[in-house]
C-alpha positions in Angstrom: 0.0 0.0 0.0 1.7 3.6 -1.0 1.3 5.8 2.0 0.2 9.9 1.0 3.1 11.7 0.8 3.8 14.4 3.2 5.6 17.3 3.3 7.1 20.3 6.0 9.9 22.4 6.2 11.5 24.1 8.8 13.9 27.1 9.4 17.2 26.5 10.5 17.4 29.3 13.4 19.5 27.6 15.9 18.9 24.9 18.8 15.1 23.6 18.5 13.3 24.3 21.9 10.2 23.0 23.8 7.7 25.3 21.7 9.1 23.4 18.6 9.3 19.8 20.3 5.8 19.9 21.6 4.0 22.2 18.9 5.4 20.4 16.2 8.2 18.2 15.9 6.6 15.2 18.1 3.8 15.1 15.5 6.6 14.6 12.4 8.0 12.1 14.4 4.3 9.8 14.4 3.4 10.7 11.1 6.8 8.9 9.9 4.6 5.5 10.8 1.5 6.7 8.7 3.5 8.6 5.6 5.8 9.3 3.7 7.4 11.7 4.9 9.7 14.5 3.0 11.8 16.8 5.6 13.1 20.2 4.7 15.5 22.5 6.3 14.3 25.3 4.2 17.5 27.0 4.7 16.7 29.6 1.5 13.9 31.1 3.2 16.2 31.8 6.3 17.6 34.1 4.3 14.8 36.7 4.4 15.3 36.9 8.9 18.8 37.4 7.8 17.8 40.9 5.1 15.2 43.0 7.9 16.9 46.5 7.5 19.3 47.7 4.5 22.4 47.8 6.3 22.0 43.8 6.9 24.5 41.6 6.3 24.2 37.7 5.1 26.8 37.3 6.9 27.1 38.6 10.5 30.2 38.0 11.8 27.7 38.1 15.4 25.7 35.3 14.2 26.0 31.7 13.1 26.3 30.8 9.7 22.8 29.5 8.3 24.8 26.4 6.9 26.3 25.5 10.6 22.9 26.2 12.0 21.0 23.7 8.9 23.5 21.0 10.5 22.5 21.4 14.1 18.9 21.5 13.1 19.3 18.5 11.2 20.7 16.7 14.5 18.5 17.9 16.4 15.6 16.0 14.7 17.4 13.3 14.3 18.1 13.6 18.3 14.1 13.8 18.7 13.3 11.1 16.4 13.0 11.8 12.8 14.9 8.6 11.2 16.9 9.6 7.8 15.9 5.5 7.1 12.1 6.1 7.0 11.9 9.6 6.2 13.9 11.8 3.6 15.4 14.4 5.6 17.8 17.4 3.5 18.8 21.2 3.6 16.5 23.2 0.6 19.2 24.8 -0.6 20.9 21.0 -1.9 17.9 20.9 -4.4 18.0 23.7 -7.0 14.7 22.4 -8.4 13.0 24.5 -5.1 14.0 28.0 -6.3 13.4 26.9 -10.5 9.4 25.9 -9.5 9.5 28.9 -7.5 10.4 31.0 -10.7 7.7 29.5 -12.5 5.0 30.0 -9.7 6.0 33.1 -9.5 4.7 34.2 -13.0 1.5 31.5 -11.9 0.5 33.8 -8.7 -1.5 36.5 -8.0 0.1 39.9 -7.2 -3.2 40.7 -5.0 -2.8 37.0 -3.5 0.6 38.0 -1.7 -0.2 40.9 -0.8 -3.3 40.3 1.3 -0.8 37.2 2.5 -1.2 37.9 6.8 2.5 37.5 7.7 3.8 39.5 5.5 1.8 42.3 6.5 2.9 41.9 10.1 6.6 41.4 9.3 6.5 44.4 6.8 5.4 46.0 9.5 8.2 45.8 11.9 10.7 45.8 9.3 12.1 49.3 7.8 13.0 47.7 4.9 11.1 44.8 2.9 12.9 42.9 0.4 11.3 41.2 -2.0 12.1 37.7 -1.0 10.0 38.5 2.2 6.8 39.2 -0.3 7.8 35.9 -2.5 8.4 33.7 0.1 5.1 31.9 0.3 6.0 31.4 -3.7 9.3 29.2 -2.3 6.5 27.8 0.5 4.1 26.8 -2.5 7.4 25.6 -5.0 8.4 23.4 -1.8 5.3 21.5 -1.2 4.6 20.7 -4.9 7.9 20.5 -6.4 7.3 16.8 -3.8 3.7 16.7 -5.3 2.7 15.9 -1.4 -0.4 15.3 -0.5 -0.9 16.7 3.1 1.4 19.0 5.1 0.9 19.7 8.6 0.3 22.9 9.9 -1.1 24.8 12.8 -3.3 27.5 12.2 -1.1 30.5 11.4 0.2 28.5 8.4 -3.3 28.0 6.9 -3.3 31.0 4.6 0.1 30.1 2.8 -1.4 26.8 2.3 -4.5 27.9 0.4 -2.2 30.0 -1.5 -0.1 27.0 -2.4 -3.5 25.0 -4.0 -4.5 28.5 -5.3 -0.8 28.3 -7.2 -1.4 24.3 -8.5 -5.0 24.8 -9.3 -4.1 27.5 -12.0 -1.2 26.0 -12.8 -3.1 22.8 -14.1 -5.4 25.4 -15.9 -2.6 27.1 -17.9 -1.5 23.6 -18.9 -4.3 21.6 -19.0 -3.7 18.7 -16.7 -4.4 18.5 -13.4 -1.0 17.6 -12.3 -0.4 19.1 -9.1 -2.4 17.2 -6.7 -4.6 19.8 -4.3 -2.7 19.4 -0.9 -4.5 19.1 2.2 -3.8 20.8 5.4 -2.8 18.2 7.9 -4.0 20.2 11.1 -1.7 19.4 13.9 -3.0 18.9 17.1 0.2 20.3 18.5 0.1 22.3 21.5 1.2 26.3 22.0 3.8 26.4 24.3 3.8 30.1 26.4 6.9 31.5 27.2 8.1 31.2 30.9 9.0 34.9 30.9 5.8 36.3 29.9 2.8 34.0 29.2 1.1 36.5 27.1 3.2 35.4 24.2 4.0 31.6 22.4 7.6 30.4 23.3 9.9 32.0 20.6 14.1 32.6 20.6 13.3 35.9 19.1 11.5 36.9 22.5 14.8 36.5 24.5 17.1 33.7 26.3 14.3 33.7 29.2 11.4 33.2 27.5 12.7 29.6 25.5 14.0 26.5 26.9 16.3 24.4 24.5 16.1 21.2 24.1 20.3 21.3 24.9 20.5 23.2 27.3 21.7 22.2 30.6 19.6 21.0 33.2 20.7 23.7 35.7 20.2 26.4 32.8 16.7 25.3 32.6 15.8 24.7 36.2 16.5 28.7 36.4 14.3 29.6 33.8 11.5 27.5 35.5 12.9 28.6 39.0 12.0 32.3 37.2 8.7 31.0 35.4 5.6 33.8 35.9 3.2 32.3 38.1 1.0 34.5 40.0 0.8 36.9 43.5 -1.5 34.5 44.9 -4.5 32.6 44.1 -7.7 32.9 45.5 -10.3 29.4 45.9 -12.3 29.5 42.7 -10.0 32.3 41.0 -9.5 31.3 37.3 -5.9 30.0 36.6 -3.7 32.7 35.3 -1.7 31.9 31.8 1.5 31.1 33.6 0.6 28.3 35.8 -1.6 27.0 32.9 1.5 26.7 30.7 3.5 24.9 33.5 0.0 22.4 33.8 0.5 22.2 30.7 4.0 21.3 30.3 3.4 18.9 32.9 0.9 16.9 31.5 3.0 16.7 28.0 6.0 15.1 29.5 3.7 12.4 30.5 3.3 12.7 34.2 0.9 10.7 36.1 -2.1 12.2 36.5 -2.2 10.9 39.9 0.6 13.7 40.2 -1.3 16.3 38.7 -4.5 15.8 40.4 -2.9 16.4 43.6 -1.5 19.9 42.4 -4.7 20.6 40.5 -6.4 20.1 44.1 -4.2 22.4 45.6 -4.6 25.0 42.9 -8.6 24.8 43.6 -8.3 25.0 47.1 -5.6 27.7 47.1 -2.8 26.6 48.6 -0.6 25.3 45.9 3.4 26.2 46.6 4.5 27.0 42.9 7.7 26.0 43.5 7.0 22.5 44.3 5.1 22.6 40.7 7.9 24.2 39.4 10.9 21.4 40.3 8.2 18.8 38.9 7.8 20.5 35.6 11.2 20.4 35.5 12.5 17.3 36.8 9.8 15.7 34.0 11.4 17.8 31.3 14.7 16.5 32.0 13.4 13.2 32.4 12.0 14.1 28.4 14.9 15.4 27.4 17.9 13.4 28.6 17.7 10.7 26.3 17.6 13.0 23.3 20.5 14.8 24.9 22.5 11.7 24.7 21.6 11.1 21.0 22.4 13.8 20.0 26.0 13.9 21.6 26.9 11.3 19.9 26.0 12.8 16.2 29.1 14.1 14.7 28.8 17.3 12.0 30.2 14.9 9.5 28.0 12.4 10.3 24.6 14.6 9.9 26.1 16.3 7.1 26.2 12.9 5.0 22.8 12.1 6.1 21.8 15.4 4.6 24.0 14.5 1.4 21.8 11.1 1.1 18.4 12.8 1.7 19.1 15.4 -0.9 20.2 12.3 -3.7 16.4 10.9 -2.5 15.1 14.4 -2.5 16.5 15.2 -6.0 15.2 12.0 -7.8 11.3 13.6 -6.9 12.1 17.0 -7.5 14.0 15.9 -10.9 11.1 14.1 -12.0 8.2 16.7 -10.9 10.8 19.4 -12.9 10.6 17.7 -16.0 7.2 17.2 -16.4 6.8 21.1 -15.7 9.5 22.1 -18.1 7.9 20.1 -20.9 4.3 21.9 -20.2 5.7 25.6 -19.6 8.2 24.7 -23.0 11.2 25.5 -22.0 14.8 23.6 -22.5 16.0 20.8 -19.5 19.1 21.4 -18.5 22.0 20.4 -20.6 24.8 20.8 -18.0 26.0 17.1 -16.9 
């Protein structure tokens, strides 16, 4: 039986933290069982965090490079269970077929499409200068998903937009050449779960916000037993007061590591009758992260750069026979010449 093909990509900004583990990288790890799975370290649409203002630099001496960052994402996955065996797992940038579908789409979209896109409107917001890339880049997103001719890809809500755009792009595609060869992909809504920041609940668990407001997968366990030591609770809570955002999240957390609920009963009681001591939630939150993260700690110790840079090498081969194929076919409808480079 041929399982549906899924795809999802993902930024190389650094170390992966507990927003990312729990919100989405968990549910890549299942769906490896029930698809087949295409992994991308879109490290080309990195580029765009790396161009905000004018006086930018690709490369900031300050900041890793997005190559050495693509290598510890890659192990990091690996580390949390994405298996190079069952899934094809490679860095964007190792399969030029991404940016030639995205030349193509690009003459297929919409101007008006992009620019009603949501997040580009925020980000052009914040941003004194806006490069084109940024307005493109759910042209890459669409070129991505098809270029693999994928049937689902999972996304939480804030991604639903780019998607429609993506079987907007296909649909009139097939028009143009009459066939319907791009398949129209599904949203694979992930029940993945919005992890707060410990700093200031208000807002989802993001690097951008801050060392204090992420926990890293890596990091030490006394590094991270200060963040939670420093976690927002509240001044005090009354019987029958409604649970403020911070001691939801750690509830939260606590249930996701997989504590019993016997556990959690008992500080849920205290929480209703008032006299919960935060800090004895706290040290269990943590002690069951740790006891999460430890063995993917190990793992990934024992991945070498060179080792997860051939794995990326092999997924790219896989990932090149698709995109190879899928390039073809579009070639010969849009009439232009394959490549005669060997």
């Amino acid at each position: 039986m041929v399982k549906p093909r899924v795809f999802s990509g993902i930024q190389p900004s650094g170390e992966l933290h507990l927003g990312n583990f729990y919100g989405a990288i968990q549910n890549w790890v299942s769906m490896q069982d029930r698809f087949d799975c295409v992994y991308c370290i879109v490290d080309y649409h990195a580029v765009t965090s790396r161009t905000g203002r004018e006086s930018d630099k690709f490369q900031d001496p300050a900041h890793e490079s997005i190559s050495a960052m693509s290598v510890q994402m890659a192990g990091d996955l690996i580390a949390c269970g994405i298996d190079p065996q069952r899934s094809i797992l490679f860095c964007q940038s190792d399969v030029p077929e991404h940016t030639e579908l995205a030349w193509i789409f690009s003459c297929v979209a919409s101007h008006g499409d992009l620019a009603r896109m949501t997040q580009f409107k925020e980000k052009a917001s914040r941003n004194d200068y806006v490069s084109v890339g940024l307005f493109t880049y759910p042209v890459l997103q669409a070129a991505d998903i098809l270029l693999y001719r994928a049937a689902k890809v999972p996304v939480g809500a804030d991604q639903i937009q780019h998607l429609e755009l993506a079987r907007r792009i296909g649909r009139r595609f097939n028009t143009l050449v009459g066939e319907d060869y791009f398949p129209d992909v599904e949203a694979e809504l992930t029940d993945g779960n919005r992890i707060m920041s410990l700093a200031d609940p208000s807002q989802k668990m993001s690097k951008s916000l801050g060392d204090k407001h992420y926990v890293g997968l890596m990091e030490e366990p006394e590094a991270i037993w200060g963040k939670f030591r420093a976690a927002v609770t509240d001044s005090g809570q009354e019987v029958g007061e409604q649970m403020s955002a911070g001691v939801a999240n750690l509830f939260e957390l606590l249930t996701l590591t997989g504590t019993p609920q016997k556990a959690i009963h008992v500080f849920m009681a205290q929480h209703a009758a008032g006299n919960i001591r935060y800090g004895d939630l706290k040290k269990s939150v943590h002690e069951n992260i740790i006891r999460v993260l430890s063995p993917i700690r190990d793992r990934r110790s024992k991945m070498s750069d060179d080792t997860i840079s051939d794995i990326l090498a092999e997924g790219a081969v896989r990932a090149s026979e698709i995109a190879q194929e899928t390039m073809a076919v579009v070639r010969d409808h849009v009439g232009v010449r394959p490549p005669r480079i060997s």
